[in-house]
Each structure stands twice: as C-alpha cells, then as structure tokens.
C-alpha positions as CSV (number, residue, x, y, z in Angstrom):
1,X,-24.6,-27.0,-18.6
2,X,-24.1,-23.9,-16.9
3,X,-23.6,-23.7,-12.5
4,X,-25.1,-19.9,-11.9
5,X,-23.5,-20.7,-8.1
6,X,-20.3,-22.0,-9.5
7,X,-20.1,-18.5,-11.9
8,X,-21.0,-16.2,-8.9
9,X,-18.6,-17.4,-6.7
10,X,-16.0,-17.4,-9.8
11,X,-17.5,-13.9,-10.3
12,X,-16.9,-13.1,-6.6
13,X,-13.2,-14.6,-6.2
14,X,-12.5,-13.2,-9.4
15,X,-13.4,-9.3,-8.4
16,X,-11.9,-9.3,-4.8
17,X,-8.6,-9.9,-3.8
18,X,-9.3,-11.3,-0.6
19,X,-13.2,-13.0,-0.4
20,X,-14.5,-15.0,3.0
21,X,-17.1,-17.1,2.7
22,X,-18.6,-17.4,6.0
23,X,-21.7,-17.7,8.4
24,X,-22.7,-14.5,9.6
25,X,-21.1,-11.1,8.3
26,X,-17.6,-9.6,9.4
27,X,-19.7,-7.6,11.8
28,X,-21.6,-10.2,13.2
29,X,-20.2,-13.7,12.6
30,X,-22.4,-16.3,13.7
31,X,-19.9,-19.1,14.2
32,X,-16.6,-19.1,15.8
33,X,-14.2,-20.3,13.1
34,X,-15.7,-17.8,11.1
35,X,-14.9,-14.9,14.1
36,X,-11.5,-15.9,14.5
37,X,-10.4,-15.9,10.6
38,X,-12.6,-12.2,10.4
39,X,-10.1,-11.6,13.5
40,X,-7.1,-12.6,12.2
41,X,-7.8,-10.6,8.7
42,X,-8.9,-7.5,10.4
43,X,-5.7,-7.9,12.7
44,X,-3.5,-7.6,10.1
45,X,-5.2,-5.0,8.2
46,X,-6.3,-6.8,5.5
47,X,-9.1,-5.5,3.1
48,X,-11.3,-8.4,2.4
49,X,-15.1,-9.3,1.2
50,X,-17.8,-11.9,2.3
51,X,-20.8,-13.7,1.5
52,X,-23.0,-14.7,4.2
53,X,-23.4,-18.5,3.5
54,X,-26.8,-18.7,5.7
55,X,-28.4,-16.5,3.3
56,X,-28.3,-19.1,0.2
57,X,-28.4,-22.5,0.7
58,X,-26.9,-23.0,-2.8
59,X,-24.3,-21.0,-2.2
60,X,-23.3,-22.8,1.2
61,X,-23.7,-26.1,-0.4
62,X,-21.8,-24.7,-3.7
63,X,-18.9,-23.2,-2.3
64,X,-17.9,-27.0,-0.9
65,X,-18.1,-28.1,-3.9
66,X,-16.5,-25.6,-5.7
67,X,-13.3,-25.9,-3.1
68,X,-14.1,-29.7,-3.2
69,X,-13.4,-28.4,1.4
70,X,-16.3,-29.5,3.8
71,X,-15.9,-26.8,6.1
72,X,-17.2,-23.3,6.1
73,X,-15.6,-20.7,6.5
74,X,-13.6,-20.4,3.4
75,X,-10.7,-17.8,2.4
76,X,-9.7,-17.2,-1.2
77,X,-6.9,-14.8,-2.2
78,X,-6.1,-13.4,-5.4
79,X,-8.2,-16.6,-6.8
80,X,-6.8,-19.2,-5.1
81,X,-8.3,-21.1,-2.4
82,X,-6.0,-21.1,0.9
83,X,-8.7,-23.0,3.6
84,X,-10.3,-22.4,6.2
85,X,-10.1,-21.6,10.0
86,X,-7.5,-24.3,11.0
87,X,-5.1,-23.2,8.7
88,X,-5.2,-19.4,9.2
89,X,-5.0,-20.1,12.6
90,X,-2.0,-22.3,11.9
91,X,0.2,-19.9,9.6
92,X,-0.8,-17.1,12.0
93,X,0.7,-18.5,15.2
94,X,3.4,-19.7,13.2
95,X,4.2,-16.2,11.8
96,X,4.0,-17.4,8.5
97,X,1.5,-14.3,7.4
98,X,4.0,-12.1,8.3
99,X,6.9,-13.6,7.1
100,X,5.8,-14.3,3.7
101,X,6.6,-17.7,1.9
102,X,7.9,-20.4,4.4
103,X,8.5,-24.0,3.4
104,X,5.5,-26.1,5.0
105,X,7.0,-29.8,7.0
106,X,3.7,-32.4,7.4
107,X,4.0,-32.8,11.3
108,X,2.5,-36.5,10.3
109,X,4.5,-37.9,7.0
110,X,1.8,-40.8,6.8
111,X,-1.2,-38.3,6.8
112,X,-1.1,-37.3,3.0
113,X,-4.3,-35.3,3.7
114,X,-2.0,-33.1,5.7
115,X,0.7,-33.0,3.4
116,X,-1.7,-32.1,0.9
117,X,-3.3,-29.4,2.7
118,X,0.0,-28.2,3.7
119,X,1.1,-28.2,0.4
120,X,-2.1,-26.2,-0.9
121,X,-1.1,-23.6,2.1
122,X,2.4,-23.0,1.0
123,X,1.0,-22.1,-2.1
124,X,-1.0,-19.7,-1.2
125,X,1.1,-17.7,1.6
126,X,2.9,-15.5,-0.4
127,X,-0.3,-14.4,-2.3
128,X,-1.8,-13.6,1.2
129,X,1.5,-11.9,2.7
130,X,1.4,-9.9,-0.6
131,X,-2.4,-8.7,0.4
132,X,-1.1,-8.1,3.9
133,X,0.5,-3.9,3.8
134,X,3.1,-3.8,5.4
135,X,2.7,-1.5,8.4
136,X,-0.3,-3.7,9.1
137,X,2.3,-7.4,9.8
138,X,2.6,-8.2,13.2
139,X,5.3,-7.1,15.2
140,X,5.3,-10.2,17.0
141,X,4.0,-9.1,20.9
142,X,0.7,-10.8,19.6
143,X,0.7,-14.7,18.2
144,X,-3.2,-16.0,18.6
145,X,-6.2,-14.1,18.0
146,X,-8.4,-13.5,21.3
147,X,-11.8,-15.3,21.6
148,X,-13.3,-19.0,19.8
C-alpha cells in the first residue's frame, strides 16, 4: 500500500538539497523554532526549500512519522534527516556548521536519547557544511542567531 505523503516528502527531500519543513514560510514563519533555524540557514547563506506544514494536515502529521521526530520544524540535507531547531541551534553555537565534521560527546552518558540524537547529528554535519559555500561560514564575530 502506497503513502502519497510519504512519496511527496521522499519526492521533496529527494529534489532539494537542503528542504525545511516548517510552520509558516521562510518569509513569514509562524513559530519561533521555525524563525531561528530559517535564521540560521539564511545566515550562512544556505540555499534551501520549505513546505508550509499548516497548509496540509497530512503532511504535518506525515512528516513525524516519516522522521519517526515529534517536533516541527524539520531540516533534511542531501536526504538525510539532521533535526530540528534544538540541534541547529546547538551545532551553530558550537561552530560545528562552520567547521565541518566534529566528533559529537553526549553531555549526559545515561541519556541514550541524546547519544542517539547526537549521533544522528554527527552524521549529518558534514553533508550540511558541504551545502554551506564557503564565503558564506561564519567568521566567528557572530555565535547565536538574534530573536526566539
């Protein structure tokens, strides 16, 4: 049996490099979390797609399940889902989007839903440093994005 949500956000990860799923579009975000990661990615010069989430209910309820993450808003790169606004934020003050690939250490060694989402983040920064150009990476005189 065939998911026509599932395929379309397939169809959309599979076609852009760098796809937000959000609420609200990157001009007018209508939550927060959503803002800052738009922030962050326009920040560093990154080109990157969305789909508004409060337009289709299917596709806001699909895209959890497709990541198998509760939380909108949701970043994909080069296929691969790297999370959401807590972990952007994270590997953005850290520098770690401008560095490239840097080993991630679980702040709590008995969380393993840390570790795990740690581990899913290391995977995914170099693919994300490799869609940030390089005059675009932060020189390092700006660590947090402004606003939330």
């Amino acid at each position: 049996m065939s998911n026509p949500t599932f395929e379309r956000i397939q169809g959309d990860i599979a076609a852009n490099p760098v796809m937000l799923y959000m609420k609200g579009t990157a001009m007018f975000p209508q939550c927060g979390f959503s803002a800052r990661v738009v922030q962050i990615l326009s920040h560093l010069g990154v080109p990157f797609q969305t789909a508004n989430v409060l337009e289709d209910m299917e596709l806001r309820e699909g895209i959890k399940h497709f990541s198998n993450w509760p939380t909108i808003p949701q970043l994909y790169v080069n296929g691969d889902f790297v999370g959401g606004c807590d972990i952007l934020t994270e590997m953005f003050q850290s520098g770690e989007l401008e560095h490239g690939p840097i080993a991630g250490h679980a702040r709590h060694p008995g969380d393993g839903s840390y570790r795990r989402r740690a581990a899913l983040a290391s995977r995914c920064r170099s693919r994300l440093a490799q869609a940030v150009p390089p005059r675009a990476r932060l020189s390092g005189a700006l660590r947090s994005p402004v606003g939330c």
